[in-house]
MOPAC internal coordinates of N, CA, C and O (Angstrom, degrees):
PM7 1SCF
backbone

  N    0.0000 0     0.00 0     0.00 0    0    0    0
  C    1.4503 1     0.00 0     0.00 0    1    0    0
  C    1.5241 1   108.08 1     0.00 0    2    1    0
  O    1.2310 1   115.41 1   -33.78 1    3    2    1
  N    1.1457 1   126.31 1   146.22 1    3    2    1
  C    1.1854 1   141.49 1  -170.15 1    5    3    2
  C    1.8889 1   110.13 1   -88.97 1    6    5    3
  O    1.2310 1   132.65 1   -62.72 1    7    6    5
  N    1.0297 1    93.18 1   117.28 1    7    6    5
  C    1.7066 1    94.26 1  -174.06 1    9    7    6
  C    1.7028 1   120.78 1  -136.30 1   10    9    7
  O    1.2310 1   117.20 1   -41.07 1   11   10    9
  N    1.3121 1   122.93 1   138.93 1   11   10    9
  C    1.9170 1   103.20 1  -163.38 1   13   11   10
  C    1.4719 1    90.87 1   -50.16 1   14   13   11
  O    1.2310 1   142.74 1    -1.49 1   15   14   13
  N    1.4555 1    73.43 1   178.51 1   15   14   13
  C    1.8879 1    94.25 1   165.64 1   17   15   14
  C    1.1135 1   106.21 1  -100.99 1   18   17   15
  O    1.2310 1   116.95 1   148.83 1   19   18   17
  N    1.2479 1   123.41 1   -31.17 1   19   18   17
  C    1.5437 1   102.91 1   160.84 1   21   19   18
  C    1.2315 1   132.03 1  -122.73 1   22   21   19
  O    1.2310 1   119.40 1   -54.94 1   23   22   21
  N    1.6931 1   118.75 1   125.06 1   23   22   21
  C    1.6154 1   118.71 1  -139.55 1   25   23   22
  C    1.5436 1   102.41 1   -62.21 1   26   25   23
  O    1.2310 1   121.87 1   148.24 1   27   26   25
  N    1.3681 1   114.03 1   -31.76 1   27   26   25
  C    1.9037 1   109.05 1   167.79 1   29   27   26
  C    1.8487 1   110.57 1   -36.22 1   30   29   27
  O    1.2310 1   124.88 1   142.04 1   31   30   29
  N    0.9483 1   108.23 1   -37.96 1   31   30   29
  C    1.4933 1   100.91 1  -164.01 1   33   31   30
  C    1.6352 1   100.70 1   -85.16 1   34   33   31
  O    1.2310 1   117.47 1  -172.78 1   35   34   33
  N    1.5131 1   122.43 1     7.22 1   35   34   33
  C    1.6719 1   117.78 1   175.41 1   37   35   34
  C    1.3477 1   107.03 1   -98.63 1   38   37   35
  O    1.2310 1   121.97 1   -34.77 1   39   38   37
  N    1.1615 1   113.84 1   145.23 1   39   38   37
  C    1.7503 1   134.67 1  -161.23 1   41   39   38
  C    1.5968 1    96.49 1   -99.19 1   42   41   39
  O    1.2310 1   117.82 1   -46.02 1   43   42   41
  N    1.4444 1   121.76 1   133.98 1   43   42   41
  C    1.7583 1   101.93 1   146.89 1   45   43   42
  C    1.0547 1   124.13 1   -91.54 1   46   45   43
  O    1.2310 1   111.56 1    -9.23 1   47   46   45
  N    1.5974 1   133.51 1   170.77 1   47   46   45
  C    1.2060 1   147.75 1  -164.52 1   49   47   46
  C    1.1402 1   111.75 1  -151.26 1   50   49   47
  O    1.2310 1   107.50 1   -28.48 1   51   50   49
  N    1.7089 1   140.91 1   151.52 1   51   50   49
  C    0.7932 1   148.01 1  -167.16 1   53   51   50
  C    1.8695 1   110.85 1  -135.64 1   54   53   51
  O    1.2310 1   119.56 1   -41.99 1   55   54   53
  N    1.1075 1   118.44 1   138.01 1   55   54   53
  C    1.3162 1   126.50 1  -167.38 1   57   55   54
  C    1.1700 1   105.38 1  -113.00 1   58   57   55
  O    1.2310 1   116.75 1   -24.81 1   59   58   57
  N    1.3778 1   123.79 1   155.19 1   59   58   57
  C    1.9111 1   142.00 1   142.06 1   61   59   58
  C    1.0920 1    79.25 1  -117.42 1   62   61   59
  O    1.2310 1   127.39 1   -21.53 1   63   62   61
  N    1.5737 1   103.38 1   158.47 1   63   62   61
  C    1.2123 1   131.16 1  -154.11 1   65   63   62
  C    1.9395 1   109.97 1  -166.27 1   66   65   63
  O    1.2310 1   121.41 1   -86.47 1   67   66   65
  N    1.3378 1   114.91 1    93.53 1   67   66   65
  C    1.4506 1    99.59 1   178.59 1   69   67   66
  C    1.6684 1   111.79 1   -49.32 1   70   69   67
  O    1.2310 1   115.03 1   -31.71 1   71   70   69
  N    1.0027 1   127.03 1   148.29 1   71   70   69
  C    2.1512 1   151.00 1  -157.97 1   73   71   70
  C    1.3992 1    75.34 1   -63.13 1   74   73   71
  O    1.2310 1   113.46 1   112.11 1   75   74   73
  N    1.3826 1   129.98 1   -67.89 1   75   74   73
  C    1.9014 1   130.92 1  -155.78 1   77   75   74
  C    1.4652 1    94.02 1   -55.84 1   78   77   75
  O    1.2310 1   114.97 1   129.12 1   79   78   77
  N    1.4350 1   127.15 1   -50.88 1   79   78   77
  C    1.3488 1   122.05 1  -169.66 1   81   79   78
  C    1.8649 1   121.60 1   -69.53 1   82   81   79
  O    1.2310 1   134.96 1   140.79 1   83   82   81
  N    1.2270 1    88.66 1   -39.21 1   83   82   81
  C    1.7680 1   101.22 1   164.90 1   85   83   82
  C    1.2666 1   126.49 1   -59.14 1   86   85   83
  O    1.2310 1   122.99 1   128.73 1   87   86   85
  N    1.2937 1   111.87 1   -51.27 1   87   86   85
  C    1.4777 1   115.85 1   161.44 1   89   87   86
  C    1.4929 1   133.14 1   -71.71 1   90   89   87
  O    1.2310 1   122.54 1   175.43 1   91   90   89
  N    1.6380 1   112.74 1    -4.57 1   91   90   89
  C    1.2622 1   110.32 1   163.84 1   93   91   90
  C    1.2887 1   104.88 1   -85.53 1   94   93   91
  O    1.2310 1   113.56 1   147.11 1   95   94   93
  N    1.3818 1   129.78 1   -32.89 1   95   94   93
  C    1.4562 1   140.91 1   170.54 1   97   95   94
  C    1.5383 1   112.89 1   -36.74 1   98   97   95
  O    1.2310 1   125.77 1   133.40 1   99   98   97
  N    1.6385 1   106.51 1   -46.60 1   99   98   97
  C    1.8755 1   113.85 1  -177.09 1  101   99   98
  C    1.4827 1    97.70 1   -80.43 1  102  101   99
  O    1.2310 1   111.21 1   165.48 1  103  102  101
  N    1.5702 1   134.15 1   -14.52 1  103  102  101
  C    1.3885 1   123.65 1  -130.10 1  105  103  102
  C    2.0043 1    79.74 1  -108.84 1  106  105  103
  O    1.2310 1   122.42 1   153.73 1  107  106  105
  N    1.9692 1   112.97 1   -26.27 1  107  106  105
  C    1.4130 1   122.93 1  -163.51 1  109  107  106
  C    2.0614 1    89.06 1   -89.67 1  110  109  107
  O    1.2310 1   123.87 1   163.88 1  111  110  109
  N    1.5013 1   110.18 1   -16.12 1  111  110  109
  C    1.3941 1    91.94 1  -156.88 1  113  111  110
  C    1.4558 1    97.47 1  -110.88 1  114  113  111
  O    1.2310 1   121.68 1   166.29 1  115  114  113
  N    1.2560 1   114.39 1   -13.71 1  115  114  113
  C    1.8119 1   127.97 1   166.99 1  117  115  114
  C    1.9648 1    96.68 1   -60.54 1  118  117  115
  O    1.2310 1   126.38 1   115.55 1  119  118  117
  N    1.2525 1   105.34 1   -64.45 1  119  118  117
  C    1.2299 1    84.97 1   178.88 1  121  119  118
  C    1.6224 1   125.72 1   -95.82 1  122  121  119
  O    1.2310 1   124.95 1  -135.02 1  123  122  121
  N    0.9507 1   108.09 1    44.98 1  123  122  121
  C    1.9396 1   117.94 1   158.09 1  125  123  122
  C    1.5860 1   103.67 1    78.38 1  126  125  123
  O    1.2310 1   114.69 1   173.33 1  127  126  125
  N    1.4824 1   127.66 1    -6.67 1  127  126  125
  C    1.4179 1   119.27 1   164.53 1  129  127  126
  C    1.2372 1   110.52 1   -69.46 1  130  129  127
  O    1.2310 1   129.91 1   -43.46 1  131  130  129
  N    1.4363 1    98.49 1   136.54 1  131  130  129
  C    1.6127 1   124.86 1   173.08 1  133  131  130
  C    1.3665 1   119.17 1    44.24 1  134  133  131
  O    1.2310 1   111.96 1  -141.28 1  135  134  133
  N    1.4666 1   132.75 1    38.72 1  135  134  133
  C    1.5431 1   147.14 1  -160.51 1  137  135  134
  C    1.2387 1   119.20 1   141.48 1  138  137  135
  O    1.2310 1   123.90 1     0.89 1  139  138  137
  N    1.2567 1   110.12 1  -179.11 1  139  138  137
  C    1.4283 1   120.27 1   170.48 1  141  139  138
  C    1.6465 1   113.11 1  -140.21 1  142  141  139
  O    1.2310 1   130.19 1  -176.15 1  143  142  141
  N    1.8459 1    97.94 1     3.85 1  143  142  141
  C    1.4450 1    83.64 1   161.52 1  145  143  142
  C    1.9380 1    89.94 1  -147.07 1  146  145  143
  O    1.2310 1   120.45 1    14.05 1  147  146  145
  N    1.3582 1   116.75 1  -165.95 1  147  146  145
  C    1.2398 1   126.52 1   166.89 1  149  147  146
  C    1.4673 1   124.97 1   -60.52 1  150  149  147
  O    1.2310 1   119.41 1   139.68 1  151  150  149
  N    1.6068 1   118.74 1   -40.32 1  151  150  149
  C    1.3775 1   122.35 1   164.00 1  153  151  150
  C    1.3234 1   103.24 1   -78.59 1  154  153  151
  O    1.2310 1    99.85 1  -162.07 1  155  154  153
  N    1.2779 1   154.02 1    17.93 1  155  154  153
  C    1.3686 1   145.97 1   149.41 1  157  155  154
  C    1.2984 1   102.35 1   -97.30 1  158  157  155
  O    1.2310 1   111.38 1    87.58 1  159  158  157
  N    0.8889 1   133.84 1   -92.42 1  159  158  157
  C    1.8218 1   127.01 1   160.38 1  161  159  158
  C    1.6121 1   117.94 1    29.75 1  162  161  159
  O    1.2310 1   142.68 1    95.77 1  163  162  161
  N    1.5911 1    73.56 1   -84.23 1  163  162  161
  C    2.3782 1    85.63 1  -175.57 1  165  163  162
  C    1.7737 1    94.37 1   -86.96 1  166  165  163
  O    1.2310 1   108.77 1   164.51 1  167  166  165
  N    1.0406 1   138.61 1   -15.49 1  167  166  165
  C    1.6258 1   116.18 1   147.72 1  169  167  166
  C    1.2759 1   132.87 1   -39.28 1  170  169  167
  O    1.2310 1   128.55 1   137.95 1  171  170  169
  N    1.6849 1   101.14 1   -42.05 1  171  170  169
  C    1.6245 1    97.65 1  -170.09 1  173  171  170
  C    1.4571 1    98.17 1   -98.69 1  174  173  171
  O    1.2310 1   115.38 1   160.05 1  175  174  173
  N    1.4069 1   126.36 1   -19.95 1  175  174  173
  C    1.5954 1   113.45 1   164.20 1  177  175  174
  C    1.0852 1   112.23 1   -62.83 1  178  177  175
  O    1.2310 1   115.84 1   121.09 1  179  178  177
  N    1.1347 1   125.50 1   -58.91 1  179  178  177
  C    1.9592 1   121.23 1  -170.87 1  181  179  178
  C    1.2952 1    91.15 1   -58.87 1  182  181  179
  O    1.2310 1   102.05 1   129.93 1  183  182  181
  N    1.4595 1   150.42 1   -50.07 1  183  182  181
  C    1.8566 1   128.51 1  -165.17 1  185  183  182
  C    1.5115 1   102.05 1   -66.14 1  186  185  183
  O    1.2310 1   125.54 1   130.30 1  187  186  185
  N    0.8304 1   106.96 1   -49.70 1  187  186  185
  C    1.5206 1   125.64 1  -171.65 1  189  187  186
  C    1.3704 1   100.67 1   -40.21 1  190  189  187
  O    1.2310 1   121.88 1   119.71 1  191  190  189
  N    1.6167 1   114.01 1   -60.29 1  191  190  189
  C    1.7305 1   112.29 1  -150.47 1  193  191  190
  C    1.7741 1    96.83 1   -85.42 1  194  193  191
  O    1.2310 1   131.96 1   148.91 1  195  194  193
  N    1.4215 1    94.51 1   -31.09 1  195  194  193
  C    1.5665 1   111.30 1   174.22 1  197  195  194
  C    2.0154 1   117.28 1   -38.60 1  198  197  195
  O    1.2310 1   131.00 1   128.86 1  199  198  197
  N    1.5935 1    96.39 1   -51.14 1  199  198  197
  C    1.5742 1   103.44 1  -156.92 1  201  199  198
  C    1.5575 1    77.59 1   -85.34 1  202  201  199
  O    1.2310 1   108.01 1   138.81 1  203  202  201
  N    1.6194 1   140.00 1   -41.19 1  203  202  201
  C    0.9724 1   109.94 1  -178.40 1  205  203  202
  C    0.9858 1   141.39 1   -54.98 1  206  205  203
  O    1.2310 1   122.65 1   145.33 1  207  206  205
  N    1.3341 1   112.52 1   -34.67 1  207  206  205
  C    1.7176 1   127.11 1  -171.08 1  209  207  206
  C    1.6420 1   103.41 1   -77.58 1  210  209  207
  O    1.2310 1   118.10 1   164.54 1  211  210  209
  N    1.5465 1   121.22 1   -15.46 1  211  210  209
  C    1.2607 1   128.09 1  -174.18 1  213  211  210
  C    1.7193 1    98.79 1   -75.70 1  214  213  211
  O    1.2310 1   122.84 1   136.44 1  215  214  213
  N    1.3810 1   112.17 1   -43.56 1  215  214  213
  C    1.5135 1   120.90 1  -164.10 1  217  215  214
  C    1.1580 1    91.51 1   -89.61 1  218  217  215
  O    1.2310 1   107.47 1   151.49 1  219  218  217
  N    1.4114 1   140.96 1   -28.51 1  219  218  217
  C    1.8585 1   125.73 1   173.83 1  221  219  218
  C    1.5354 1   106.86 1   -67.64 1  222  221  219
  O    1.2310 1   111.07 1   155.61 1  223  222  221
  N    1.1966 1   134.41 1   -24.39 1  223  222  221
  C    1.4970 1   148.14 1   159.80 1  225  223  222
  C    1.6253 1    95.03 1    95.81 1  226  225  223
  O    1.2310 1   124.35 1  -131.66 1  227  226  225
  N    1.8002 1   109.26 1    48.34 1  227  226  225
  C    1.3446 1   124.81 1  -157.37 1  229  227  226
  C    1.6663 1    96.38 1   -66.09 1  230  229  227
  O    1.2310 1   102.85 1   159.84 1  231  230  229
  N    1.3299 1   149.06 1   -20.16 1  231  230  229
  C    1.3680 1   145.39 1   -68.32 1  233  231  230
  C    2.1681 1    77.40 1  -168.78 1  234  233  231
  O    1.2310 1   146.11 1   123.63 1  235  234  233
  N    0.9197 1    66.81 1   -56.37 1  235  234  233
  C    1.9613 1    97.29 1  -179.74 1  237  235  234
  C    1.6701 1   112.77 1   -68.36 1  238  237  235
  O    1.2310 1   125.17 1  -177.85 1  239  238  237
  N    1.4035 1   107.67 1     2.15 1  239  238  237
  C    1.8491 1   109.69 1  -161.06 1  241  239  238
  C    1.6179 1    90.55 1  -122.98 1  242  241  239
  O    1.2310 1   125.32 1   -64.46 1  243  242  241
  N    1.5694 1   107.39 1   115.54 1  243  242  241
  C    1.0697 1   129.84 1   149.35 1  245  243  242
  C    1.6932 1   125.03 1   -66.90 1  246  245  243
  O    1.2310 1   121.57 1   -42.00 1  247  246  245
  N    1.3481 1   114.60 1   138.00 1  247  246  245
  C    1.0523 1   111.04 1   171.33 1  249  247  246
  C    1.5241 1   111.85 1   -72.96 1  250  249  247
  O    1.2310 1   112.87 1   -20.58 1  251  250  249
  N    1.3861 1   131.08 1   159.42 1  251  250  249
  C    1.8432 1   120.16 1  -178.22 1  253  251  250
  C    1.6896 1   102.46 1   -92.43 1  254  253  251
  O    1.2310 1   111.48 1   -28.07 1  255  254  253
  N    1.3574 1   133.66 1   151.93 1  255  254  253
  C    1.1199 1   123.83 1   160.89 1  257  255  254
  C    1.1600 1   114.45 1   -77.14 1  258  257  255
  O    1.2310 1   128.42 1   -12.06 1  259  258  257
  N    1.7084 1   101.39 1   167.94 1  259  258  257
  C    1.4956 1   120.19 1  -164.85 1  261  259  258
  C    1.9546 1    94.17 1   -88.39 1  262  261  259
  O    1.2310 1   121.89 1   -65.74 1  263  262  261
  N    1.3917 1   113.99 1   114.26 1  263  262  261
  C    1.5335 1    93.14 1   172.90 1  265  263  262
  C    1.7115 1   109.44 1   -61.10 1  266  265  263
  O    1.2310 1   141.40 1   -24.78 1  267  266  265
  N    1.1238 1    76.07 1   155.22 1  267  266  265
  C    1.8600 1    80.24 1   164.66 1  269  267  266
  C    1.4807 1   123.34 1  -131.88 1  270  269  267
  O    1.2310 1   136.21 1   -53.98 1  271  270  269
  N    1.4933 1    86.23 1   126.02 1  271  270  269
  C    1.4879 1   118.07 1   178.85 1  273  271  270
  C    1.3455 1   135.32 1   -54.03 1  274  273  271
  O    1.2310 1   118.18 1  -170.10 1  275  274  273
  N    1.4784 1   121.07 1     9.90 1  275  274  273
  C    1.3662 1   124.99 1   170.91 1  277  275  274
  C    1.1688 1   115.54 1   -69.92 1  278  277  275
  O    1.2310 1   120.10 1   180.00 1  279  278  277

């Protein structure tokens, strides 16, 4: 997982979380994927999906309009 180099430059954040999604979170960090607890877990998903969508230039993508048919 991608983390600053220097921990000053990391932000906290705070989550809600639907119960199904939280508990898949304990269910990925019970068994040793991607953490060892629940806030390690959805840390490395949110950087993860984060730097991707940064490098797809997701940010940059317009939706197209609907022509209209009148």
């Amino acid at each position: 997982m991608a983390r600053p180099e220097n921990r000053s430059e990391a932000r906290a954040l705070s989550l809600t979380l639907p119960v199904e999604t939280f508990n898949y979170l304990v269910l990925l960090a019970t068994l040793g994927k991607l953490g060892r607890t629940e806030n390690e877990v959805a840390t490395h998903i949110l950087v993860r999906e984060a730097y991707a969508m940064l490098q797809a230039g997701f940010h940059d993508r317009r939706i197209p309009a609907v022509p209209d048919d009148t």
